[in-house]
N, C-alpha and C positions, 0 to 999 in steps of 0.2 A: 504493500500500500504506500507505504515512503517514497517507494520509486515512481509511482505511478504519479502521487500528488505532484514529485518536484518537475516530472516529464510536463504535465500538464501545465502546471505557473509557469514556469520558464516561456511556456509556449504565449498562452494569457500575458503575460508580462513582455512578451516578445524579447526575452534575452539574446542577445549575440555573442555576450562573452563568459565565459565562467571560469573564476580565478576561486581555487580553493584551497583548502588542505591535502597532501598526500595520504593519507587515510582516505579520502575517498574516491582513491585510484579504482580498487577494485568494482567503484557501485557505479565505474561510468561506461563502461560494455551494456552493462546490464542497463538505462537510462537510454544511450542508444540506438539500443533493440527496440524499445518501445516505441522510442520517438518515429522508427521506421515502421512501426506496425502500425501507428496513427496518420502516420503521413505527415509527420510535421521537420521543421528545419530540423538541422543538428546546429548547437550552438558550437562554438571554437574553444576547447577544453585545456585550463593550464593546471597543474598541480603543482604548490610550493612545495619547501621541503617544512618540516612540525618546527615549532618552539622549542627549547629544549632546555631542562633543570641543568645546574653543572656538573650533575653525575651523570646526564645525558638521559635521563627520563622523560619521559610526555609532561612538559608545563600544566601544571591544572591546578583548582583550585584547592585539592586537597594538596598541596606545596607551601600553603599561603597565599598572599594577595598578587591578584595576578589581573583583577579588573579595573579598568582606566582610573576608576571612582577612585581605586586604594592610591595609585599612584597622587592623585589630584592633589587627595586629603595629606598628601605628606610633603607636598609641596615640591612637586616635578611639573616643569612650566610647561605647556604642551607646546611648544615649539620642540624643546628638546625633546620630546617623547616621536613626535612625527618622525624627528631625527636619526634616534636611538631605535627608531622600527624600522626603517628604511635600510636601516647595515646591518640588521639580521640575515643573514643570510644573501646581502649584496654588497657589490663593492665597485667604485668607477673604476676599478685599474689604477688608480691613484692613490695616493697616499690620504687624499683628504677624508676629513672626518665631517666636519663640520659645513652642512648645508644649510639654505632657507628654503622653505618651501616651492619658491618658486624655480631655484635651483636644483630642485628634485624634480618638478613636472620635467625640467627641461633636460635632465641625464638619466634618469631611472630609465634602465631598459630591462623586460622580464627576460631576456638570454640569457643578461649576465648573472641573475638566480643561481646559486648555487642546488648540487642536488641533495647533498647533505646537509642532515638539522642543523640547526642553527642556535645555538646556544644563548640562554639569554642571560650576560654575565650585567649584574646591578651596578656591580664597580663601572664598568664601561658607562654605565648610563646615568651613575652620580657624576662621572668624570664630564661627561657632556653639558646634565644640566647643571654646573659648575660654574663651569664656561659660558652656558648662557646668562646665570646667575650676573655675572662679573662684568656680561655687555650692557644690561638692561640700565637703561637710565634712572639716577637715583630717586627721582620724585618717582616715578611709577613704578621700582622695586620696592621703596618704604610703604606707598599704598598695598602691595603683595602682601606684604609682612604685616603690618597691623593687626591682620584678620586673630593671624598666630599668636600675637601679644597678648590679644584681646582674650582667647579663646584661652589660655595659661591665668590670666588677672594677673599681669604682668600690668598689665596700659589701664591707668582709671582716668577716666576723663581729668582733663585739664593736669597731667601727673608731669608729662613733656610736653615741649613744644613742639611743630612739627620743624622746624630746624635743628630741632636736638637731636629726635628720631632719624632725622636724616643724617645725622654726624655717626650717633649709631650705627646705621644701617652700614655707611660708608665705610667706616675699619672694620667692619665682621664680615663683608660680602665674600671678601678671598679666603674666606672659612669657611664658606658655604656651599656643601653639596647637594642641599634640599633648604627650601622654605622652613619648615617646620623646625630646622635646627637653630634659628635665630632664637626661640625661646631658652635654651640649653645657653647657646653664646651670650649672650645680653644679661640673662636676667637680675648679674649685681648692677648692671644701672639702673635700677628699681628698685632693689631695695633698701631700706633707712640702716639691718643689721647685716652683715656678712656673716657664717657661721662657717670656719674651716679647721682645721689644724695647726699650732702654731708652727708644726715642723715644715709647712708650707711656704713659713719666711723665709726659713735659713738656705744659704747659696753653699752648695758645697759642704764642706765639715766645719761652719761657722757659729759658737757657742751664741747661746743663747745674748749672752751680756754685748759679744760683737754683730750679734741684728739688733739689737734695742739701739745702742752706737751707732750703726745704720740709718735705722728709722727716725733716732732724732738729728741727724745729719739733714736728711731729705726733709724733714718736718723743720728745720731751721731755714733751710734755702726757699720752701717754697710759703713762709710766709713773711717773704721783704716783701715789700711792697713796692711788686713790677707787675708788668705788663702779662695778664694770666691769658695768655694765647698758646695754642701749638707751637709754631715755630719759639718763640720765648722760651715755652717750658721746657723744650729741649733740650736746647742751646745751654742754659741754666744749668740744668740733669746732667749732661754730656762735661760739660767743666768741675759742678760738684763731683764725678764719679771720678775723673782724674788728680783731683786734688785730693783726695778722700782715700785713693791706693795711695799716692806718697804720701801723706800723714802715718798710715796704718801697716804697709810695709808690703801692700796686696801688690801683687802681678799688673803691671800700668798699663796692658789692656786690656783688662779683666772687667767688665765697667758692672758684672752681676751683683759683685760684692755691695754698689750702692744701688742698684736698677731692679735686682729681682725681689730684694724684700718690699720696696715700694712697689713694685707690682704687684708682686703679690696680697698687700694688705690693702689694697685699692679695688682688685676684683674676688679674692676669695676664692682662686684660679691657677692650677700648675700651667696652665696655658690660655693666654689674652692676649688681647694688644698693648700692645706698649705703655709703662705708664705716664708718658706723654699724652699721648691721645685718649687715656682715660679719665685723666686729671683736667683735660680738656672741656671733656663733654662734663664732669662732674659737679663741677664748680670748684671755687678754693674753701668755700665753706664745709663740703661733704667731702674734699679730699684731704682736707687737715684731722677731720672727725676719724676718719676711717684707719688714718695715722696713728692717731690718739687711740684708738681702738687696739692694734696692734700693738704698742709699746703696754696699753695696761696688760693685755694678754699675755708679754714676756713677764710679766714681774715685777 
């Protein structure tokens, strides 16, 4: 009866082409035959080759999420998804990876189809929408992201501005292999307490008493009263860290010894952005606190 119903629509629907899955190689003899015993066209029949798990099994739902929906909700932009399904199992003969749509109408040819499955590796397809992450422009990637902030209660009305958000968005983008991972990277710019480890201050095998010396190093320099900008704070941070190994006797390119306790009691974080650009977006009011926060934590 399957056979007959799809003989029939095809015809009703007046199909010309049918692009399908390799599984249903064997059902199209039999499809056919019919369509000769009714008297109707034969449409022009192509088979791909299957999706395929990385142990090489049929992709299916019993694998995990495998429908557009899962991908959406996790924040895979669909350009990169168009992308990332188009080099399943094709390839221009080039090196390139990265198309637009409309450079896929204009190269995609079903010959160069390979005949074997096609593997559907996620790293590839984080690596993509990565890269797309990183082109999109930043007012219309921060609108992306909200949704996510919003969705965590990370974002309470009037909490940032949207210039703040977009200062955010802009040093985490090159972290980002998915939308949905902004809430993970971001979320100490939101909140009033950081909760971490104090072993999280220390650079290396640096005693307790030599990060607290640290932290009131950095907590002295950044509150003269100058100009609380990026480029400033840096510059600032960059000269404290070299004066700060010759005083203390540290390795003079070493700049962790005064750079990674401040980062680290800034985001609550083995891994951020710089804390330049955290102390940035923070304020000097919540980046002195967070300071203060850390030195009580040593002792």
């Amino acid at each position: 009866m399957y056979h007959f119903a799809v003989v029939v629509d095809d015809f009703l629907m007046q199909i010309s082409h049918v692009i399908r899955g390799e599984e249903h190689l064997s059902n199209t003899p039999r499809q056919i035959l019919i369509q000769r015993a009714l008297g109707f066209d034969q449409p022009l029949y192509a088979h791909l080759p299957l999706m395929l798990n990385p142990d090489r099994s049929k992709l299916s739902k019993r694998h995990g999420d495998v429908a557009l929906a899962d991908y959406h909700n996790q924040g895979y932009l669909p350009e990169a998804i168009v992308n990332f399904m188009a080099l399943l199992g094709w390839n221009p003969g080039t090196e390139k990876e990265v198309f637009s749509l409309s450079q896929l109408a204009k190269e995609f040819s079903i010959e160069n189809v390979q005949k074997a499955g096609a593997v559907f590796n996620i790293k590839r397809m984080d690596f993509l929408n990565g890269l797309y992450i990183r082109e999109k422009p930043i007012e219309k990637l921060t609108e992306l992201c909200v949704p996510f902030l919003k969705s965590a209660g990370l974002l309470v009305q009037g909490q940032a501005s949207r210039d703040k958000l977009q200062k955010i968005i802009e040093v985490l983008k090159s972290r980002m292999k998915k939308l949905s991972e902004i809430i993970e990277l971001s979320d100490f710019f939101f909140k009033d307490k950081l909760n971490y480890d104090k072993d999280l201050l220390r650079w290396q095998k640096m005693s307790d008493s030599e990060v607290k010396d640290s932290l009131l190093t950095s907590e002295k320099i950044l509150m003269e009263d100058k100009k609380w900008d990026l480029k400033n704070l840096e510059k600032e941070l960059f000269l404290a860290a070299e004066k700060f190994n010759l005083e203390k006797g540290y390795p003079e390119k070493n700049r962790g010894f005064l750079l990674w306790p401040l980062r680290a009691a800034l985001s609550g974080k083995d891994s951020s952005p710089s804390p330049f650009e955290i102390a940035d977006i923070l304020d000097k009011e919540k980046t002195l606190k967070r300071i203060k926060d850390a030195i009580k934590m040593l002792g």
